[in-house]
Legacy VTK file of the C-alpha trace (Angstrom):
# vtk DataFile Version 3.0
C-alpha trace
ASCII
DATASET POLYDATA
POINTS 73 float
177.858 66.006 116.184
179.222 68.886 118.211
182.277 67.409 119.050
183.297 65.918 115.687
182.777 70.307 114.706
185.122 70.819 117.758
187.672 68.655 116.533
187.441 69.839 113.001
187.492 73.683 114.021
190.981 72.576 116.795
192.246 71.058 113.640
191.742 73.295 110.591
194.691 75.144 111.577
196.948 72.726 111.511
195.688 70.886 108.662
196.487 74.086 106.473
200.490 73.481 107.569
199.906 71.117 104.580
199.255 73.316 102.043
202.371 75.800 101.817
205.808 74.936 100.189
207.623 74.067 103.180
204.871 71.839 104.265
207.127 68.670 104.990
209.161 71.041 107.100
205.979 72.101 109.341
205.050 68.669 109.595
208.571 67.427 111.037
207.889 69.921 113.348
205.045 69.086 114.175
205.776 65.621 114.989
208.877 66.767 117.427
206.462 69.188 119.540
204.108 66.073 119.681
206.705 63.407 120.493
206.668 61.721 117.576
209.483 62.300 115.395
212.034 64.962 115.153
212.104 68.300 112.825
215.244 66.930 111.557
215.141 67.245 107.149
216.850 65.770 104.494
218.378 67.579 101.923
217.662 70.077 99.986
215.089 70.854 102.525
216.395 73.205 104.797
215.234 73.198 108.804
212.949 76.007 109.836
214.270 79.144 111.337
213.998 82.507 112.689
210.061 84.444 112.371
208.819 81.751 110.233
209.957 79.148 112.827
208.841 81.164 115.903
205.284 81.407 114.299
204.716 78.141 113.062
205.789 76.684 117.004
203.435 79.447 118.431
200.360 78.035 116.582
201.392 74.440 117.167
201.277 75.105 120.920
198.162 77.063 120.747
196.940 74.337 118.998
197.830 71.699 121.116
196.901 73.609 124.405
193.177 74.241 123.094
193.016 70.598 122.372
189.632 68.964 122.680
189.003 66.432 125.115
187.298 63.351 124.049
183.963 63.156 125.755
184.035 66.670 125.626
182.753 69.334 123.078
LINES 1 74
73 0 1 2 3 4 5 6 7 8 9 10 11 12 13 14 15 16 17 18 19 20 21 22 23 24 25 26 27 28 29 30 31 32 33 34 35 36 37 38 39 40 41 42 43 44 45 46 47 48 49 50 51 52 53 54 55 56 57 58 59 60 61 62 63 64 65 66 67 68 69 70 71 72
């Protein structure tokens, strides 16, 4: 099962988006650097800015860069 392990360890970063308060924020943005939605909010929420922005977009990308291929472990 190495490449079930592959995607789990690509994953496990992004799966712990989920766990933090702004977690619906992260996963609006998410789904706009994936083509899927936009990081658009409702209120109260409030959009993601600044540091906290810039790092959360920087391990997205990562993320999505190192993707694994299927076929491929």
């Amino acid at each position: 099962m190495p490449e079930a392990r592959a995607l789990y360890e690509w994953f496990l970063p992004l799966l712990r988006l989920d766990v933090v308060p702004k977690f619906v924020q992260l996963i609006k943005l998410v789904q706009q650097e994936t083509g899927t939605g936009s990081e658009r909010v409702r209120p109260p929420r409030l959009k993601l800015e600044g540091k906290e922005r810039d790092e959360a977009l920087a391990l997205i990308r990562e993320r999505l860069a190192a993707r694994p291929r299927e076929g491929k472990a």
